[in-house]
C-alpha positions as CSV (number, residue, x, y, z in Angstrom):
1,X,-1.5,-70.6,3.3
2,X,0.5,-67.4,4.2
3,X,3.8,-66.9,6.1
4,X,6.1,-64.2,6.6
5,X,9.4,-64.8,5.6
6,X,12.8,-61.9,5.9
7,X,14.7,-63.4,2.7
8,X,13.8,-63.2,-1.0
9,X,11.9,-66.5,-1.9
10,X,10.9,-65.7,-5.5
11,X,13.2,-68.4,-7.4
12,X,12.1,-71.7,-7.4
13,X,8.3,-70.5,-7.6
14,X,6.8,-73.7,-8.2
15,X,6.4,-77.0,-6.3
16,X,5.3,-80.4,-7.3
17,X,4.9,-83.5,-5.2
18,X,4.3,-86.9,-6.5
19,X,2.3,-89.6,-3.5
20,X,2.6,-93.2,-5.2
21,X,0.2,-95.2,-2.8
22,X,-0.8,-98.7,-2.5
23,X,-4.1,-97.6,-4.9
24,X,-3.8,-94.2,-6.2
25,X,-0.8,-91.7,-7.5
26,X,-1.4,-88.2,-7.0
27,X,0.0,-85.1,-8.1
28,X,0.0,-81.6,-6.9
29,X,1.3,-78.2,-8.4
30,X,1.6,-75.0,-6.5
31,X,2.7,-71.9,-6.9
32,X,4.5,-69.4,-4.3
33,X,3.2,-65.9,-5.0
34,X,5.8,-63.4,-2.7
35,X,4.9,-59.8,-2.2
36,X,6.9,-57.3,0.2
37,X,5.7,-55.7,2.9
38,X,7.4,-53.4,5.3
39,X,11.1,-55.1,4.5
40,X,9.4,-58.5,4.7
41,X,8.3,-60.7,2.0
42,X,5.0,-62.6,3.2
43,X,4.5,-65.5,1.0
44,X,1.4,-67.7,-0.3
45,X,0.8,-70.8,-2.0
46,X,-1.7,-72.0,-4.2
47,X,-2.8,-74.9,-5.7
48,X,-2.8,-74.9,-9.8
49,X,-3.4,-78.3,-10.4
50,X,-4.3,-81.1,-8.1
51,X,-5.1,-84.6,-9.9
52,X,-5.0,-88.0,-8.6
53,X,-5.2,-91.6,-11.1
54,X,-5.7,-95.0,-10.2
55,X,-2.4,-97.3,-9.7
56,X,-3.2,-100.3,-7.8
57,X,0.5,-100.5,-7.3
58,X,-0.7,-102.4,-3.7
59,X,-2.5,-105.6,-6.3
60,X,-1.7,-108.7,-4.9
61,X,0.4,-107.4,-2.7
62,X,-0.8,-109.6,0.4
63,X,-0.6,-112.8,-1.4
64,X,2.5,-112.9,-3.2
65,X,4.9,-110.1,-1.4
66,X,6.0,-108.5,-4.9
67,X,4.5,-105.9,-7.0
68,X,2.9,-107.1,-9.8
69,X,4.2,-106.4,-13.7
70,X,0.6,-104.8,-14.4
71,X,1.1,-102.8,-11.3
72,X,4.7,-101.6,-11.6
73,X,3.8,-100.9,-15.4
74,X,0.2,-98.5,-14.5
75,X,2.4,-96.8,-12.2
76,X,4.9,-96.0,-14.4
77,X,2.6,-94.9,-17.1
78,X,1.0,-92.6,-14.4
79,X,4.7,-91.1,-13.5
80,X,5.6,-90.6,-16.9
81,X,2.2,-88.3,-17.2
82,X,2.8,-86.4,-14.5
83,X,6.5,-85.7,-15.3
84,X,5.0,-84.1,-18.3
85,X,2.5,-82.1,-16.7
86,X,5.3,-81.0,-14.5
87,X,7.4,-80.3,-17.4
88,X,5.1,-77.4,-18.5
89,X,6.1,-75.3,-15.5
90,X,9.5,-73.3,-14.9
91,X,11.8,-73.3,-11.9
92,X,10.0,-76.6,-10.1
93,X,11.0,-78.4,-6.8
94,X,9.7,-81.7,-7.0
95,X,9.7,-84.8,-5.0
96,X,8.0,-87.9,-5.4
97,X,7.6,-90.3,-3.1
98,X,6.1,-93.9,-2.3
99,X,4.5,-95.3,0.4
100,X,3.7,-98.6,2.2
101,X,3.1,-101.0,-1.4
102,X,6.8,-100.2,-1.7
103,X,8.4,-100.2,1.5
104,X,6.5,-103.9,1.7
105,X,7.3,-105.5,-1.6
106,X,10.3,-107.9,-2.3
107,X,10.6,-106.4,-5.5
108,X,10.8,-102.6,-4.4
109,X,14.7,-102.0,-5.8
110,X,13.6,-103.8,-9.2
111,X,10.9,-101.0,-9.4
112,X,12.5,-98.1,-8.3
113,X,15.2,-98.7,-11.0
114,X,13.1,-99.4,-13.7
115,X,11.5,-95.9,-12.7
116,X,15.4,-94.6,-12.8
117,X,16.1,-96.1,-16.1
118,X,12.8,-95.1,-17.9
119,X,12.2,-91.7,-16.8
120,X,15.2,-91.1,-14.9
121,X,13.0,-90.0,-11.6
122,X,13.7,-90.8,-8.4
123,X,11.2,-91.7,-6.7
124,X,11.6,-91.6,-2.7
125,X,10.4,-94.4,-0.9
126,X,9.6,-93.1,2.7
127,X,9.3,-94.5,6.3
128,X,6.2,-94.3,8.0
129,X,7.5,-91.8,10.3
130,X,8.2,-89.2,7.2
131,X,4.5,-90.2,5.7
132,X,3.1,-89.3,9.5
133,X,4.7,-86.0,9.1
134,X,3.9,-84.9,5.6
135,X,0.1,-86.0,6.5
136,X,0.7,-83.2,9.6
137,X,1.8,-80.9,7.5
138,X,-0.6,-81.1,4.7
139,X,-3.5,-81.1,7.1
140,X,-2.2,-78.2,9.2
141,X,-4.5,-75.7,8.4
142,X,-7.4,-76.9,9.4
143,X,-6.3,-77.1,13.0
144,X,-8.4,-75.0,15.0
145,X,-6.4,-72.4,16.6
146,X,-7.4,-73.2,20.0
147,X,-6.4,-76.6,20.3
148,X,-2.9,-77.3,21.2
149,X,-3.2,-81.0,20.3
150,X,-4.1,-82.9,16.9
151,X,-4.9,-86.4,16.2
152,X,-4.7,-87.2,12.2
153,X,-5.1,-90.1,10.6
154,X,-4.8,-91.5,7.1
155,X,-6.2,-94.5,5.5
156,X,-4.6,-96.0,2.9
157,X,-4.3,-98.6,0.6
158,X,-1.6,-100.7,2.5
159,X,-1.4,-99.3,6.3
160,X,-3.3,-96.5,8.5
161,X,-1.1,-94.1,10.2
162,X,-2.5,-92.5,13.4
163,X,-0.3,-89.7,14.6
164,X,-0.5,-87.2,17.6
165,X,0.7,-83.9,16.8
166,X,1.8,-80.8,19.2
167,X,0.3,-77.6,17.7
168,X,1.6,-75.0,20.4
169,X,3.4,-73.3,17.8
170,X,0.8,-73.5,15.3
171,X,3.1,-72.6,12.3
172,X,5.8,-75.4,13.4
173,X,3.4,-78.6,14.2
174,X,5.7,-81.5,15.6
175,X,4.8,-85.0,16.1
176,X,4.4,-86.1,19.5
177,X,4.0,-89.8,18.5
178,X,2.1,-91.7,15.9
179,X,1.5,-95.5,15.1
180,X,1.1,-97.4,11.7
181,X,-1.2,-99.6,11.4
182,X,-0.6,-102.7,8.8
183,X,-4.0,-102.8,7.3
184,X,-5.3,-100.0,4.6
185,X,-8.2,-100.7,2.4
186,X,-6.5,-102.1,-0.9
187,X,-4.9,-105.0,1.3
188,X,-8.3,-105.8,3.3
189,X,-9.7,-105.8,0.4
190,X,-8.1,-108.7,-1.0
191,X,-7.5,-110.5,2.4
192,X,-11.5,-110.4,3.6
193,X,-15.2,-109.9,2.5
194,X,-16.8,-107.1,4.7
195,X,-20.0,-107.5,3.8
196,X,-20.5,-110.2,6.6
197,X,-20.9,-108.7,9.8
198,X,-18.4,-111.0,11.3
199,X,-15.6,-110.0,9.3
200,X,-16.3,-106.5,9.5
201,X,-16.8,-106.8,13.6
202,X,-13.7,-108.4,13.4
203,X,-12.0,-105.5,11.4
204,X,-12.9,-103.0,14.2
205,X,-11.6,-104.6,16.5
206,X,-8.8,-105.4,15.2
207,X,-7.7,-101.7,14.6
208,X,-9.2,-101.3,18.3
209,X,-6.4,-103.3,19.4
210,X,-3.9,-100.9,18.2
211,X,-5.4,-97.2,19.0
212,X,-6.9,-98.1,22.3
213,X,-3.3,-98.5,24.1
214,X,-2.0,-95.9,21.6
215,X,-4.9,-93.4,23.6
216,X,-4.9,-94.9,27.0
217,X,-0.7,-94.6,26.4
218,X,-0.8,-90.7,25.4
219,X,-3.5,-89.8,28.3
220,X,-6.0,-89.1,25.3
221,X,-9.3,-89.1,27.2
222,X,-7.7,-86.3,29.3
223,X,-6.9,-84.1,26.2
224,X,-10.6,-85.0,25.2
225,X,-12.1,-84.3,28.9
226,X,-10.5,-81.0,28.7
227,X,-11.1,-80.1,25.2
228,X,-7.5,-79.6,24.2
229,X,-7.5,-82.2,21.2
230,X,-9.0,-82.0,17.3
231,X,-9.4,-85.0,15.3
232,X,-9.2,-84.8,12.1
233,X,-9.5,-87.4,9.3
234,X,-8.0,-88.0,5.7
235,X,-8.4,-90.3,2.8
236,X,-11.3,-91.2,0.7
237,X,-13.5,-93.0,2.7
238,X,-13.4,-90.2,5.4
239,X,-14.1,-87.7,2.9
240,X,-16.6,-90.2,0.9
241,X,-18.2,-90.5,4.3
242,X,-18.5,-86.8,4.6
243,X,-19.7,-86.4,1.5
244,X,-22.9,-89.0,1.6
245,X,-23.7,-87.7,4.7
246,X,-23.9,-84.5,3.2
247,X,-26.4,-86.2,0.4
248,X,-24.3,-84.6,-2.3
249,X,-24.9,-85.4,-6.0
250,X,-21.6,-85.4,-7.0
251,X,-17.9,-85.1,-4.8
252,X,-17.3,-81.7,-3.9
253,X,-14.3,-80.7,-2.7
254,X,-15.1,-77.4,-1.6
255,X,-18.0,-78.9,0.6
256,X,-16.3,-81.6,1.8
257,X,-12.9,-80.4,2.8
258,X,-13.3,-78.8,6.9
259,X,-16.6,-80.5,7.3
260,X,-17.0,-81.5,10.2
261,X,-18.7,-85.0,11.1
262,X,-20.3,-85.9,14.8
263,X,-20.3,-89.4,16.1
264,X,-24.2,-89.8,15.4
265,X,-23.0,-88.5,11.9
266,X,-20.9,-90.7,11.4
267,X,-22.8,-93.9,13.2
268,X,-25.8,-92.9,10.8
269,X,-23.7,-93.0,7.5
270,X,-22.4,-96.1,8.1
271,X,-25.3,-98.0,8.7
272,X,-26.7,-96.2,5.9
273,X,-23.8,-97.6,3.7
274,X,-24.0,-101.2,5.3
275,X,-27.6,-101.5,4.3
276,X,-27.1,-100.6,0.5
277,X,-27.1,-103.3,-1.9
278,X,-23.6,-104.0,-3.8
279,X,-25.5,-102.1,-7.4
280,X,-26.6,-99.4,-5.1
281,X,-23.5,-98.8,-3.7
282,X,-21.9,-99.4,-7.6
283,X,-24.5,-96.5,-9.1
284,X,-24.0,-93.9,-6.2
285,X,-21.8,-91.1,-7.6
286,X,-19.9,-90.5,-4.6
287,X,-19.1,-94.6,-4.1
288,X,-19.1,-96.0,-7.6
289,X,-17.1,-98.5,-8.9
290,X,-13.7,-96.9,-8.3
291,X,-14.4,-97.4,-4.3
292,X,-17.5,-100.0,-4.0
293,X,-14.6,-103.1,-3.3
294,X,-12.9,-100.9,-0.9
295,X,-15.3,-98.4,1.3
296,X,-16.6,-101.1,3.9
297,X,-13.0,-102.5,5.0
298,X,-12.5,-98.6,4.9
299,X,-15.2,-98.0,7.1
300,X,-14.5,-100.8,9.8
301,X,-10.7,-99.5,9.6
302,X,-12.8,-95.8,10.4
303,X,-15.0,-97.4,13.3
304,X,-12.0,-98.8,14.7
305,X,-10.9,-95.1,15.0
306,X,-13.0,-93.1,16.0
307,X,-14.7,-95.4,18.2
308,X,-10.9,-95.2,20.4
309,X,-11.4,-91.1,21.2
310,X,-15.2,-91.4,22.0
311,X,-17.3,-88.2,20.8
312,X,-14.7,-86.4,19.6
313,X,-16.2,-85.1,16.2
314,X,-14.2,-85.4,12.8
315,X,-12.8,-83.0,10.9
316,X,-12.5,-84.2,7.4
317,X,-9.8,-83.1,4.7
318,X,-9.5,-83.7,0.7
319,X,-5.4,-83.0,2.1
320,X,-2.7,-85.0,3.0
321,X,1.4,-86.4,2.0
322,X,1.2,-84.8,-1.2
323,X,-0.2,-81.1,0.4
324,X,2.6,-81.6,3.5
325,X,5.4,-82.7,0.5
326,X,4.6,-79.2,-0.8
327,X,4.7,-77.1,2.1
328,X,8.0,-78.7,3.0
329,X,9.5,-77.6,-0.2
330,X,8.3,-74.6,0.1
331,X,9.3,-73.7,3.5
332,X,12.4,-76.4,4.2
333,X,13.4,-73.7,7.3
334,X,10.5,-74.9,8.9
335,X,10.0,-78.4,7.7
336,X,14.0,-79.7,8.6
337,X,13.7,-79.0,12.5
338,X,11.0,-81.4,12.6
339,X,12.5,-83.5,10.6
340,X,15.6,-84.0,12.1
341,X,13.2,-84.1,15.7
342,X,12.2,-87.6,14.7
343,X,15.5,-88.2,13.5
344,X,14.5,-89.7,9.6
C-alpha cells in the first residue's frame, strides 16, 4: 500500500488497530515507512504483526441479551495482551473498536467500563455503518482496477454486512450503500443445528430475503451484465472455503488472500464440506475444532450470498475492519471525507 502524500508524515510511524468481534479479537501493527521523492514524500505501510485470539465475547448472547462474565473476562485478558504487545512500539496511533456482540448486549456500558477501569482503554464500540466502511477500506486493494463498482461482504460472529462500494476514484472508495444482516456464525450457531438440510435450506434463504431486494434495489444484475462489479469476500469461512478448495495442508495466507473462487468452485466445496462427518471435519487442519461448530451456518449465510449476484466469482481476502482501522489512521485526509459522507 503506497500513496503519495506533499507533507512530512514521519511522526506517528506506527499504527495499531484492535477488532473485538462477537468470536475473535484481533490485532494488527503496521509501520509507515516515508521516503522523498521529487519534493514529495510517497509513503508505505506494512504489516509487522498481525495476530488474532479467540473471545467468544458473542456466548450466549442470543439467549440471554448480556455478555457473559466468562466472555467479558477472555476479552479483557485478550486486550490486556495486546496493549502490551502494543506497548513495545514508539509513536503508536491506536484504536480499538467492537462490533455487533457489543452494540447488542444489555450489558455493553458495564463492559466498556470495566475495560476503562482495568486497562484504562477505550474501546470504540462502532455502528454498522463505520464497520461497512473499515471492511472497504481494508479490502481495497484487491479491487481490480477496472471495475468501478465493489460488493464486500463480511461474516461475522453476530451480523453479515453487505456493502456496495463506488471505486471511481480508486484511492478514495465511498460507500454507495450497504445492509447488515442480524445473523453471523457465532449466533446461528447457538440458535440452530445446520447439519439438517432443512435448517440449513432455511438459512439461505433466509439471508436471500435480505440481499435479493438489496441487488434488485441497486440495479446489480446490470452492473454484473456489464461487467462493472467485483465481489469480494471476507471472514473465515470465505477464506476457509478458499483454502479447502485449494486442498491446502495447512492455512496459508499468502495462498489464500486474492484467490479467486468460481461459482462451481464454490458449489463443489460446499457439498464437499456437507458430506464430511462431524470427526472429519474436527481433524481437517483448515476446519478443526476452532471452526467445526461454526463453518456450516457460515456456509448457508455464504450461499445466501453469492447465490443473490449469480456467477459473479469471489475474490477472497485474509483483510478486513482491523486492515481499514489502520489505513484510516494512517491516512485520516482520506478516510474523514468518507466518513463524514455517511454522516457517522
Amino acid at each position: 500500500m503506497t500513496q503519495s502524500h506533499n507533507l512530512d508524515t514521519t511522526s506517528n510511524d506506527y499504527f495499531a488497530a484492535i477488532d473485538l468481534g462477537s468470536r475473535n479479537c484481533r490485532l494488527l501493527i503496521s509501520k509507515r515507512s516515508t521516503t522523498s521523492s521529487n519534493g514529495a514524500f510517497e509513503t508505505s505501510l506494512h504489516n509487522i504483526e498481525a495476530t488474532s485470539r479467540f473471545v467468544c465475547l458473542g456466548e450466549h448472547l442470543t439467549k440471554t441479551n448480556k455478555l457473559s462474565d466468562a466472555a467479558m473476562e477472555r476479552a479483557l485478558e485478550t486486550l490486556k495482551a495486546f496493549q502490551k504487545r502494543i506497548s513495545h512500539y514508539d509513536n503508536v496511533q491506536m484504536l480499538a473498536v467492537t462490533t455487533a456482540a457489543t452494540r447488542m448486549a444489555k450489558n455493553s456500558n458495564t463492559f466498556l467500563r470495566q475495560i476503562k477501569k482495568k486497562l484504562d482503554l477505550e474501546l470504540k464500540v462502532i455502528s454498522s455503518e463505520e464497520e461497512a466502511l473499515y471492511a472497504t477500506l481494508g479490502c481495497a486493494e484487491l479491487v481490480n482496477k477496472k471495475y468501478k463498482k465493489a460488493i464486500i461482504f463480511d461474516i461475522g460472529g453476530g451480523s453479515t454486512e453487505v456493502i456496495l462500494a463506488d471505486f471511481t476514484d480508486h484511492d478514495t472508495p465511498h460507500i454507495t450503500t450497504s445492509i447488515s444482516i442480524p445473523m453471523g456464525v457465532v449466533s446461528l450457531a447457538e440458535d440452530q443445528d445446520h447439519t439438517t438440510f432443512k435448517t440449513y435450506s432455511k438459512t439461505v434463504e433466509d439471508i436471500l430475503s435480505y440481499t435479493e431486494p438489496f441487488c434488485k434495489e441497486h440495479g446489480i444484475i446490470d452492473l454484473i451484465a456489464q461487467d462493472q462489479v467485483q465481489l469480494i469476500g471476507t471472514s473465515g469461512t470465505i477464506t476457509t472455503v478458499s483454502a479447502l478448495h485449494q486442498n491446502l495442508k495447512f492455512y496459508n495466507r499468502d495462498k489464500v488472500d486474492g484467490s479467486i473462487l468460481s461459482f462451481a468452485d464454490i458449489e463443489s466445496t460446499i457439498k464437499h464440506v456437507q458430506l464430511m462427518g462431524k470427526d472429519e471435519r474436527l481433524f481437517h487442519p483448515c476446519i478443526g475444532q476452532s471452526r467445526d461448530d461454526l463453518i456450516l451456518g457460515g456456509l448457508a449465510i455464504f450461499e445466501g450470498i453469492y447465490k443473490a449476484f449469480p456467477n459473479l466469482p469471489v475474490t477472497v481476502t485474509d483483510r478486513g475492519v482491523r486492515d481499514g482501522i489502520v489505513y484510516a489512521l494512517a491516512y485520516p485526509e482520506r478516510f474523514e471525507p468518507q466518513r463524514h459522507s455517511i454522516m457517522l
